[in-house]
C-alpha positions as a Markdown table, in Angstrom:
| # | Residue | x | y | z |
|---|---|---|---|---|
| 1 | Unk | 0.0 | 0.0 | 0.0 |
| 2 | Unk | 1.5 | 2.8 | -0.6 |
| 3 | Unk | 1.3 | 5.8 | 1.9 |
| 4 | Unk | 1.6 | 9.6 | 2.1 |
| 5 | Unk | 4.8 | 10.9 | 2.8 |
| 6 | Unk | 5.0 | 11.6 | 6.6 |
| 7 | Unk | 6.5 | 15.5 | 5.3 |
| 8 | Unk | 3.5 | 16.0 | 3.0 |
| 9 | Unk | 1.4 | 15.4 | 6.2 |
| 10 | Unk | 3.2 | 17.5 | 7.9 |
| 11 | Unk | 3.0 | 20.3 | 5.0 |
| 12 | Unk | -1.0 | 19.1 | 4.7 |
| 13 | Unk | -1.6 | 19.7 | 8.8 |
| 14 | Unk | -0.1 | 23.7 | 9.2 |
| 15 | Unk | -2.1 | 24.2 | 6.1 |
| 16 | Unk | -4.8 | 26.8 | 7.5 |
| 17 | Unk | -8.4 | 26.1 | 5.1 |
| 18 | Unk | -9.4 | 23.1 | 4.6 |
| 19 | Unk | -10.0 | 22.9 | 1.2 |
| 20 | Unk | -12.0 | 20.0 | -0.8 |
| 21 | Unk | -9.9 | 17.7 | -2.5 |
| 22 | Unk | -10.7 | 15.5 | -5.5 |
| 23 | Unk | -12.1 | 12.0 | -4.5 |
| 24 | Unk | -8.9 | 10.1 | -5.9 |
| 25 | Unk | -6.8 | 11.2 | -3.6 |
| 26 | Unk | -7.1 | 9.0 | -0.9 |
| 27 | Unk | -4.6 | 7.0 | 0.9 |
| 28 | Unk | -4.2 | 4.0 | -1.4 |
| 29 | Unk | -3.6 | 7.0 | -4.3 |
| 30 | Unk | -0.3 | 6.9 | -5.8 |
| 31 | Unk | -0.4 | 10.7 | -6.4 |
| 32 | Unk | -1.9 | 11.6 | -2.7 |
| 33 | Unk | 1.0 | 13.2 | -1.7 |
| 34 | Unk | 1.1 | 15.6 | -4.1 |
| 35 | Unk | -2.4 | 16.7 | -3.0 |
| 36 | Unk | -0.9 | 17.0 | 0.0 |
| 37 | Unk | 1.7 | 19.1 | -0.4 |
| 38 | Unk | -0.8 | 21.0 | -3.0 |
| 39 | Unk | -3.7 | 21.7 | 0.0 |
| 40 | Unk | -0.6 | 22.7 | 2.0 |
| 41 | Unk | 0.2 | 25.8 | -0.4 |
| 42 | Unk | -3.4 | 27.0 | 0.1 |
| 43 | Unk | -2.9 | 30.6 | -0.4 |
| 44 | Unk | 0.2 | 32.2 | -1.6 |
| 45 | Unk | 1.5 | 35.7 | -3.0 |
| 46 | Unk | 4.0 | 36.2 | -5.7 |
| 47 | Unk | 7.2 | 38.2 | -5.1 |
| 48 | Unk | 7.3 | 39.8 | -8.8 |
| 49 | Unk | 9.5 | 42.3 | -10.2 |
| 50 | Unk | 12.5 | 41.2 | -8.3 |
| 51 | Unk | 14.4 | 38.3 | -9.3 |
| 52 | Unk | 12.6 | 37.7 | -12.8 |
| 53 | Unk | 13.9 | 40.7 | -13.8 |
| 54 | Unk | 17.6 | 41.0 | -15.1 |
| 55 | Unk | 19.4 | 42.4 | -12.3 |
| 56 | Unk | 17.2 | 42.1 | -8.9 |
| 57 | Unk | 16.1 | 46.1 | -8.0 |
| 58 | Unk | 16.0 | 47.1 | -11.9 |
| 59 | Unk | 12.2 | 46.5 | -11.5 |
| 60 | Unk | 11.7 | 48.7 | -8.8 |
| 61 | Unk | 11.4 | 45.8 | -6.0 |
| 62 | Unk | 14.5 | 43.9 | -4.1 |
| 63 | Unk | 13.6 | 41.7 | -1.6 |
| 64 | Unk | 13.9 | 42.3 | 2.1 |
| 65 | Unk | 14.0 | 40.4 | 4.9 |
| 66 | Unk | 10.9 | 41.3 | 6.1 |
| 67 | Unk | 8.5 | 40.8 | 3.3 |
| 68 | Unk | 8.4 | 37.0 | 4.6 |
| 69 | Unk | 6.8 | 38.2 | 7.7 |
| 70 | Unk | 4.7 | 40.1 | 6.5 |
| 71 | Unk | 3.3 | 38.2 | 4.4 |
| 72 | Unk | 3.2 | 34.8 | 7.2 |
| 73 | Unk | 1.4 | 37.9 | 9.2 |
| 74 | Unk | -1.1 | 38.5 | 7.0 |
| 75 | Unk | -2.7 | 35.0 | 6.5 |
| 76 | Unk | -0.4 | 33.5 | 3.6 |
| 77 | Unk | 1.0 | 30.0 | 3.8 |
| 78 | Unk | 3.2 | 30.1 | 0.5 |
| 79 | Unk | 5.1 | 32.6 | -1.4 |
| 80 | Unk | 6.1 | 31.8 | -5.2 |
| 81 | Unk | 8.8 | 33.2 | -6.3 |
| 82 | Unk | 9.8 | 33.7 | -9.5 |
| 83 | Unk | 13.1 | 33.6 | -10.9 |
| 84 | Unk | 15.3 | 35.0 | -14.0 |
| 85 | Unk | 17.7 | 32.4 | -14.0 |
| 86 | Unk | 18.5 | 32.3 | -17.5 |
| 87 | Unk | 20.1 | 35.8 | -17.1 |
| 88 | Unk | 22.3 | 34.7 | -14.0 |
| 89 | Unk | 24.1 | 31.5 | -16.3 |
| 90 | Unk | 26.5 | 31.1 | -18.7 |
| 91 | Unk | 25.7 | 30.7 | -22.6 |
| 92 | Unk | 27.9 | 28.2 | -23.2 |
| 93 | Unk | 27.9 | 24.4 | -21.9 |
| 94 | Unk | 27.8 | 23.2 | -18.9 |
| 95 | Unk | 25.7 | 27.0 | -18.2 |
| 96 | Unk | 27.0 | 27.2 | -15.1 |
| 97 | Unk | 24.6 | 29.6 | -12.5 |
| 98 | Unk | 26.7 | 32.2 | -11.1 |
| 99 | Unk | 27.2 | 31.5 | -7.3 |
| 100 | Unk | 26.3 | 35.0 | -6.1 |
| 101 | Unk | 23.3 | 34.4 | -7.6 |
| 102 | Unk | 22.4 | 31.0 | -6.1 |
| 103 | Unk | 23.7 | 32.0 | -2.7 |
| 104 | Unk | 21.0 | 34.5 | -3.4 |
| 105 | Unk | 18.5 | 32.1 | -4.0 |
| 106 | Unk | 19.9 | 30.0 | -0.6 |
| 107 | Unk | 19.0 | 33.4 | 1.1 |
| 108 | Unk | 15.1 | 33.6 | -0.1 |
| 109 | Unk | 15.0 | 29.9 | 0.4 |
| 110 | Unk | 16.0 | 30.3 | 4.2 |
| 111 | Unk | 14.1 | 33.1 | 5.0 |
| 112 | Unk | 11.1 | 31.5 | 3.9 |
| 113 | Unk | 12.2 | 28.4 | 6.0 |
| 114 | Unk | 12.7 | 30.8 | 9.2 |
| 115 | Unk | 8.9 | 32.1 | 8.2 |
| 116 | Unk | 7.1 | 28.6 | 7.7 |
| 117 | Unk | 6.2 | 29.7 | 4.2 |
| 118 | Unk | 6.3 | 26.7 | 1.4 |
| 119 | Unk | 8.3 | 28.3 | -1.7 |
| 120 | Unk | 7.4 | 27.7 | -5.5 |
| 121 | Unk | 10.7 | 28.3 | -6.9 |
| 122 | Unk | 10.4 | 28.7 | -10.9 |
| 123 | Unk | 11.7 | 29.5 | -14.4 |
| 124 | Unk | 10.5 | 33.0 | -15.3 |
| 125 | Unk | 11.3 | 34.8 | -17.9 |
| 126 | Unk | 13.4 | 32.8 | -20.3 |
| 127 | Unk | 12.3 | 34.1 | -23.9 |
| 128 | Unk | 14.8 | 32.7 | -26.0 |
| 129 | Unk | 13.8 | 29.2 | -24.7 |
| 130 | Unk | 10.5 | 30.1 | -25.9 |
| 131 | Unk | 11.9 | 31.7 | -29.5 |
| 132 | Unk | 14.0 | 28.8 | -30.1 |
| 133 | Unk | 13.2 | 25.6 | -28.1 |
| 134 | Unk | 15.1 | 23.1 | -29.8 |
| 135 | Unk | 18.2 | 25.4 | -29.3 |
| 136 | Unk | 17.5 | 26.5 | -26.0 |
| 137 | Unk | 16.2 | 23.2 | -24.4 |
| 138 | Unk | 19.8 | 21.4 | -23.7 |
| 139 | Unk | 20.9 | 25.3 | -21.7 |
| 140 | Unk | 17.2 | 24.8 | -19.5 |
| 141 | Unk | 17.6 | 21.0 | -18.6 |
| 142 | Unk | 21.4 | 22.3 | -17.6 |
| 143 | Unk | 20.3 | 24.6 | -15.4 |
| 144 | Unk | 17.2 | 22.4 | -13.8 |
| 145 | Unk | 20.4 | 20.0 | -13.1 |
| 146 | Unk | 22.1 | 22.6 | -11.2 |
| 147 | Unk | 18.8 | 23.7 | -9.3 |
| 148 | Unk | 17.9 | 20.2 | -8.3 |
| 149 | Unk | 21.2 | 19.4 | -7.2 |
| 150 | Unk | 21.8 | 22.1 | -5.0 |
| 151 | Unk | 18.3 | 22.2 | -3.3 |
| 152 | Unk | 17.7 | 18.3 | -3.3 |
| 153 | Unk | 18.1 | 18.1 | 0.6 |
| 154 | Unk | 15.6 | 20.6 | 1.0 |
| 155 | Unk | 11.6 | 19.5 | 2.7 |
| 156 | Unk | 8.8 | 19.0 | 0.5 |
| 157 | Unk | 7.8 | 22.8 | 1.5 |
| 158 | Unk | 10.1 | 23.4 | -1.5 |
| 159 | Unk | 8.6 | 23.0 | -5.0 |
| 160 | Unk | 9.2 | 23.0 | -8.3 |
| 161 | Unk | 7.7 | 24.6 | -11.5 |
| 162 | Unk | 9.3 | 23.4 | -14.3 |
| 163 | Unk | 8.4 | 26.9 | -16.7 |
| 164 | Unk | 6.8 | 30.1 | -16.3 |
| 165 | Unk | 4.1 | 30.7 | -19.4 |
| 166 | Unk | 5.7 | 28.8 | -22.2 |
| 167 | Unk | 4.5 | 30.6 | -25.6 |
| 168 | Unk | 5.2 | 31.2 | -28.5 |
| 169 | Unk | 6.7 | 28.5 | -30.7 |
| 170 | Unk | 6.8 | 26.6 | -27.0 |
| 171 | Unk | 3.4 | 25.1 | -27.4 |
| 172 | Unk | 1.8 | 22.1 | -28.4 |
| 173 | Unk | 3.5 | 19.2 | -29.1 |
| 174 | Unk | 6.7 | 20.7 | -28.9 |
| 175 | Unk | 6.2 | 22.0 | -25.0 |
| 176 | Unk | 4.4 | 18.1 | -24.8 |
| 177 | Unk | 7.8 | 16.7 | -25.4 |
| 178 | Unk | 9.8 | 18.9 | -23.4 |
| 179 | Unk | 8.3 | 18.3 | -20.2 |
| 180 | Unk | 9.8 | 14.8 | -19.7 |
| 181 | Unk | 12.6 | 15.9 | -20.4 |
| 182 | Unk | 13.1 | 18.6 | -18.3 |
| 183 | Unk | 11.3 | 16.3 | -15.6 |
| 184 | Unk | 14.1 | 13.7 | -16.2 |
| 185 | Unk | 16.5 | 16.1 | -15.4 |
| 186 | Unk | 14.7 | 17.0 | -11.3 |
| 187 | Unk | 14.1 | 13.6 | -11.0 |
| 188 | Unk | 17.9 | 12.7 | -11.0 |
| 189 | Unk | 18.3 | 14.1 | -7.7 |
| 190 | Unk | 14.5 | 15.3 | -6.8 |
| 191 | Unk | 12.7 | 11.8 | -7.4 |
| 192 | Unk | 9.8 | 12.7 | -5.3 |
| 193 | Unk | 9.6 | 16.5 | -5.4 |
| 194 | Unk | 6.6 | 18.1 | -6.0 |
| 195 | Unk | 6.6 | 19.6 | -9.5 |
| 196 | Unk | 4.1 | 22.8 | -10.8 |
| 197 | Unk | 3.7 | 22.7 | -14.8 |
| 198 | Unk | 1.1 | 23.6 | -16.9 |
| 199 | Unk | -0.6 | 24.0 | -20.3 |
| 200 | Unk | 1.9 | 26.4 | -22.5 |
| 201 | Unk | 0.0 | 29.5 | -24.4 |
| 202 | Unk | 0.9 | 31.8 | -21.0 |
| 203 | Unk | -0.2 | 29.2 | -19.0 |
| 204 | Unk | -3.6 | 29.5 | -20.5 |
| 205 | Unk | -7.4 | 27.2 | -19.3 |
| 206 | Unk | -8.0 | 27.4 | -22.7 |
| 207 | Unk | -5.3 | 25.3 | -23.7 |
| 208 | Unk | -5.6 | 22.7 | -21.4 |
| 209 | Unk | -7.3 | 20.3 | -24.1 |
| 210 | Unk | -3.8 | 20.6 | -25.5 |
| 211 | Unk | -1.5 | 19.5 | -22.5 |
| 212 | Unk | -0.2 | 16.4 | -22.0 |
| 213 | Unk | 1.8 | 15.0 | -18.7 |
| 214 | Unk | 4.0 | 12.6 | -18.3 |
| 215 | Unk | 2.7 | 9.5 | -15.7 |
| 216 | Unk | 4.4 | 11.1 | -12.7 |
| 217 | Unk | 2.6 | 10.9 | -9.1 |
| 218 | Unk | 4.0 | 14.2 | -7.8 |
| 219 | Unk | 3.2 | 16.6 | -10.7 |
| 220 | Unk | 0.8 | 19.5 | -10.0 |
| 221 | Unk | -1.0 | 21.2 | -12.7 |
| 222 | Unk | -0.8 | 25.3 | -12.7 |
| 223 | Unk | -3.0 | 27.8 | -14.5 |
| 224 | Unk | -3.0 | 31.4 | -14.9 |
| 225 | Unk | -6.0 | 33.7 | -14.8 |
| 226 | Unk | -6.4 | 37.7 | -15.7 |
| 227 | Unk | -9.5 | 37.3 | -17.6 |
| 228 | Unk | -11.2 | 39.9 | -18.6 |
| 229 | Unk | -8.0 | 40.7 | -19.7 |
| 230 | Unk | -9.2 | 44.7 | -20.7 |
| 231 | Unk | -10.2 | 44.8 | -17.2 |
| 232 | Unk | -6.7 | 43.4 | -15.7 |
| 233 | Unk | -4.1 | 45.1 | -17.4 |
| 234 | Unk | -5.5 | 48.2 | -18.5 |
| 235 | Unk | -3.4 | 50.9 | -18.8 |
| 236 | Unk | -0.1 | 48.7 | -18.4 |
| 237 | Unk | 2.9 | 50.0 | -20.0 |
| 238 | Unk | 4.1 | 46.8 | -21.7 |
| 239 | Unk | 0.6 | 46.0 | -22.6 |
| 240 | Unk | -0.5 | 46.1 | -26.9 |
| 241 | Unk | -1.3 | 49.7 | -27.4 |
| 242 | Unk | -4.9 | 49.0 | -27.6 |
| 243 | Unk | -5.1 | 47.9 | -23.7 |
| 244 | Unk | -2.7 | 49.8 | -22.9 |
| 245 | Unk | -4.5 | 53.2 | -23.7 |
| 246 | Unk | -7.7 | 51.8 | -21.5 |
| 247 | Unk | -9.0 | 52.9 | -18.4 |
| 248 | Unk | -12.0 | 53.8 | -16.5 |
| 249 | Unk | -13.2 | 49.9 | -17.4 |
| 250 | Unk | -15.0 | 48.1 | -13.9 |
| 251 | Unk | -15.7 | 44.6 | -13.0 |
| 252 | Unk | -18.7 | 44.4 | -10.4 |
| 253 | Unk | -19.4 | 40.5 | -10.1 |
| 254 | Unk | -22.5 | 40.5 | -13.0 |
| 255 | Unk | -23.9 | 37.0 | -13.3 |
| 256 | Unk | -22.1 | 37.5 | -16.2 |
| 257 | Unk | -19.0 | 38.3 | -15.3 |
| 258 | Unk | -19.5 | 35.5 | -12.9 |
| 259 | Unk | -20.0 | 32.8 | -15.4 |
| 260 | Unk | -17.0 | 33.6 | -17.5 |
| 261 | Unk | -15.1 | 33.2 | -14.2 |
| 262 | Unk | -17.1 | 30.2 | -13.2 |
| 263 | Unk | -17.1 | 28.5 | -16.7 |
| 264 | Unk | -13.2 | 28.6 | -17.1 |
| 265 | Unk | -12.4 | 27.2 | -13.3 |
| 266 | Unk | -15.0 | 24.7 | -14.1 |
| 267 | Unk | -13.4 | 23.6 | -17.1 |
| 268 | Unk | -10.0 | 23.3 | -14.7 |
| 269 | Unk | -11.6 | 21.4 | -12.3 |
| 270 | Unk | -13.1 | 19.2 | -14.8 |
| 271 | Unk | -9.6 | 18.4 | -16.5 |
| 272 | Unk | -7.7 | 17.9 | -12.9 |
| 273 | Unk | -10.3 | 15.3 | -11.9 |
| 274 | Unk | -9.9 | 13.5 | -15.2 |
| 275 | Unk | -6.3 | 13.3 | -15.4 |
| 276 | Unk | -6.4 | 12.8 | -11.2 |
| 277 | Unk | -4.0 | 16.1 | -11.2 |
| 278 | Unk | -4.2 | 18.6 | -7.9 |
| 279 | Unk | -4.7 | 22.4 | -9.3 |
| 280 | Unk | -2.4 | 25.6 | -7.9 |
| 281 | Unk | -3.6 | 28.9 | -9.5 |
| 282 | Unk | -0.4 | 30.4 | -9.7 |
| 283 | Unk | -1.3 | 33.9 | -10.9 |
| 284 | Unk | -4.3 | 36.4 | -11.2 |
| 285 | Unk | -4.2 | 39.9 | -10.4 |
| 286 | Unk | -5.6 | 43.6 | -11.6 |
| 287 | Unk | -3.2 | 46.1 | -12.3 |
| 288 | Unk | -3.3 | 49.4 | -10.0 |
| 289 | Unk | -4.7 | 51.3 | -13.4 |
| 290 | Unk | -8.3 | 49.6 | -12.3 |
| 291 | Unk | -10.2 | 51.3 | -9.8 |
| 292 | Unk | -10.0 | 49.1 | -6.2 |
| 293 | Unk | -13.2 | 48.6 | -5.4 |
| 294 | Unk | -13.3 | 46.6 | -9.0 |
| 295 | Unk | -9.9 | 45.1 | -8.3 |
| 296 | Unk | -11.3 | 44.0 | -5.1 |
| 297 | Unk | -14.6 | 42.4 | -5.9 |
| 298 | Unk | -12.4 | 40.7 | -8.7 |
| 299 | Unk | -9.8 | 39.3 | -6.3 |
| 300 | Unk | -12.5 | 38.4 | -4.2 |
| 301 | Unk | -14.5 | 36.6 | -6.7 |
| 302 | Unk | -11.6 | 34.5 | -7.9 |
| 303 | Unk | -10.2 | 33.4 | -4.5 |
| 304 | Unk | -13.7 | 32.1 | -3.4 |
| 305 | Unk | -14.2 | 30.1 | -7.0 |
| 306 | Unk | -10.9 | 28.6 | -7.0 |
| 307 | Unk | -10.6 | 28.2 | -3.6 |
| 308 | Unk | -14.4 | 26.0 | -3.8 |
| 309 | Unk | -12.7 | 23.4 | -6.4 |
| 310 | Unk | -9.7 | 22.8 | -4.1 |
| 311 | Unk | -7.4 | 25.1 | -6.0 |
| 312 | Unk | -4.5 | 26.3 | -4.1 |
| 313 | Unk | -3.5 | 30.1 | -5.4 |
| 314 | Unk | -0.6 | 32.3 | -5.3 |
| 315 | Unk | -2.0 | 36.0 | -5.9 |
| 316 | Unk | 0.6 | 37.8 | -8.6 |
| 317 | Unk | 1.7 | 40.2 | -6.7 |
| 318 | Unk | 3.4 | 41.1 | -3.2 |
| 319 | Unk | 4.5 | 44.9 | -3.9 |
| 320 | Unk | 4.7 | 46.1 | -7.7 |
| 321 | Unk | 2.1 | 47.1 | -9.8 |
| 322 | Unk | -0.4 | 44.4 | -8.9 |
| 323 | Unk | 0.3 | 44.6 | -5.5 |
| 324 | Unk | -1.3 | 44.0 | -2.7 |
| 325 | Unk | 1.2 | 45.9 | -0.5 |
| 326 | Unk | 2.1 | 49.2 | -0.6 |
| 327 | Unk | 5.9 | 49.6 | -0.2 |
| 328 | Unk | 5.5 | 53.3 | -0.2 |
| 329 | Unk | 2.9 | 53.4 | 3.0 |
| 330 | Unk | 4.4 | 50.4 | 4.4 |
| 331 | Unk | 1.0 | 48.9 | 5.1 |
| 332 | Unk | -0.9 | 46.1 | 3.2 |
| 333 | Unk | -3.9 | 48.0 | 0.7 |
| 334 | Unk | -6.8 | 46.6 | 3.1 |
| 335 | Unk | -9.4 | 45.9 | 0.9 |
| 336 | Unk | -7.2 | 43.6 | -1.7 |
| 337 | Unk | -6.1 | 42.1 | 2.2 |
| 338 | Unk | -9.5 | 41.0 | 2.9 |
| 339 | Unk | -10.2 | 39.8 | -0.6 |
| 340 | Unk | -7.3 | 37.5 | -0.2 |
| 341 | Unk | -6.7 | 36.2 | 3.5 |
| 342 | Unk | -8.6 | 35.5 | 6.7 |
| 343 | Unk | -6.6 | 37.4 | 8.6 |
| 344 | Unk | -7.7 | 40.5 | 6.3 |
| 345 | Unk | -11.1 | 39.6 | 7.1 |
């Protein structure tokens, strides 16, 4: 018989709701541990704009010890955190990381440690990977070799996502294909780690019909949601023009607008429980451009759907231009707080 890790129950017990979780995974389940370790993220924020972009601080945000508090304060049991690693490693074989750079990494690791926050430690922001897979592909199993092996002896509370978004010529069969390998790779040294991938096209619902995963117990899917996307991102600068020159546009939680939202977390639910695959929502924010009430009832609306199919969710993100923080005021922005937390409540 096999059994449930006793880590993942460990991870599983701090966790603070107590979410459904899909029928198959009981305790005779192969994959039950990763629905473990996947009810044990439970709710998460994002520390964007800092180490996915080139040079940590170029963004506008470098970490500080005392996010990680603040964020355990606040109600949050995981922080994702998303990395540029691709700009930190050589372009030639074997594409060695820089050190400072991992010792960097050993830093957010260990803080989050010292917090009781689970990580979700990823690939962000690798563009010429997803330009020109085929040349690119031998550079990102190189560097998931070096990852793996330097952060194989860490718990369970540290996972995994293979990619960040894979797109453009990254899709289909060709992002099918690279999964196992890239998987083979972690599993050298990580052969029971929790894993995040998901469906390429930005991490889209849409494109889940298209995704296939290898037969792995501890894989957990991820999706990404800004739907309505006019509402999300107006007025970002790196945006298409025509989204970019919106504003003024509100969400108010229509029956609508709810069954958009309702129809696409159905139609994750529904895939998960036919593939037997636990579900973390890695992403979904409203850019400061949208009014906060609207950003609010949004937020609100989406924590409460994913969070009634057993999706764990890490909100994108701690203190940019999605954020729920204000670094300015040093104080969290209440209303996105209560949207998101308990604790807010």
């Amino acid at each position: 018989m096999t059994r449930v890790p006793l880590c993942a129950l460990v991870l599983l017990a701090v966790a603070l709701p107590r979410w459904p979780v899909f029928p198959a995974a009981a305790e005779t389940d192969p994959r039950a541990a990763a629905f473990a370790v996947n009810t044990a993220l439970a709710r998460g924020v994002n520390f964007g704009n800092a180490l996915e972009a080139p040079k940590e601080g170029e963004w506008g945000l470098t970490l500080d010890p005392g996010y990680f508090k603040l964020v355990k304060d606040a109600g949050f049991q995981t922080v994702r955190v998303p990395v540029n690693w691709a700009a930190h490693a050589a372009k030639a074989p074997p594409y060695a990381i820089e050190p400072k750079f991992f010792e960097r990494i050993d830093w957010v690791l260990d803080r989050a440690a010292a917090n009781n926050l689970n990580v979700v430690l990823d690939v962000h922001h690798y563009g010429e990977l997803d330009t020109d897979p085929d040349k690119h592909l031998p550079r990102l199993v190189a560097l998931w070799e070096q990852i793996g092996a330097r952060y194989k002896d860490r718990p369970p509370a540290v996972v995994f996502e293979m990619l960040n978004e894979p797109h453009d010529k990254l899709i289909d069969r060709k992002w099918n294909d690279t999964i196992p390998v890239v998987l083979k790779a972690i599993r050298a040294t990580n052969p029971t780690r929790a894993v995040v991938v998901g469906p390429a096209y930005w991490n889209a619902i849409w494109a889940l019909p298209k995704l296939t995963l290898p037969d792995d117990p501890n894989l957990i899917l991820t999706v990404h949601y800004y739907d309505p996307f006019k509402f999300t991102h107006q007025g970002a600068e790196w945006a298409s023009e025509d989204v970019r020159k919106l504003s003024g546009i509100k969400w108010s939680g229509t029956d609508a607008e709810l069954k958009e939202l309702r129809d696409r977390f159905d139609q994750t639910a529904k895939w998960a429980k036919d593939h037997n695959r636990p579900v973390f929502l890695g992403e979904f924010g409203a850019y400061h451009k949208a009014d906060i009430d609207s950003r609010t009832k949004w937020t609100a609306a989406v924590v409460r759907e994913a969070e009634a199919r057993g999706f764990s969710w890490a909100y994108w993100e701690f203190g940019a231009g999605f954020g729920a923080y204000d670094r300015d005021a040093k104080a969290w922005r209440e209303p996105l707080l209560r949207a998101l937390t308990p604790k807010g409540k």
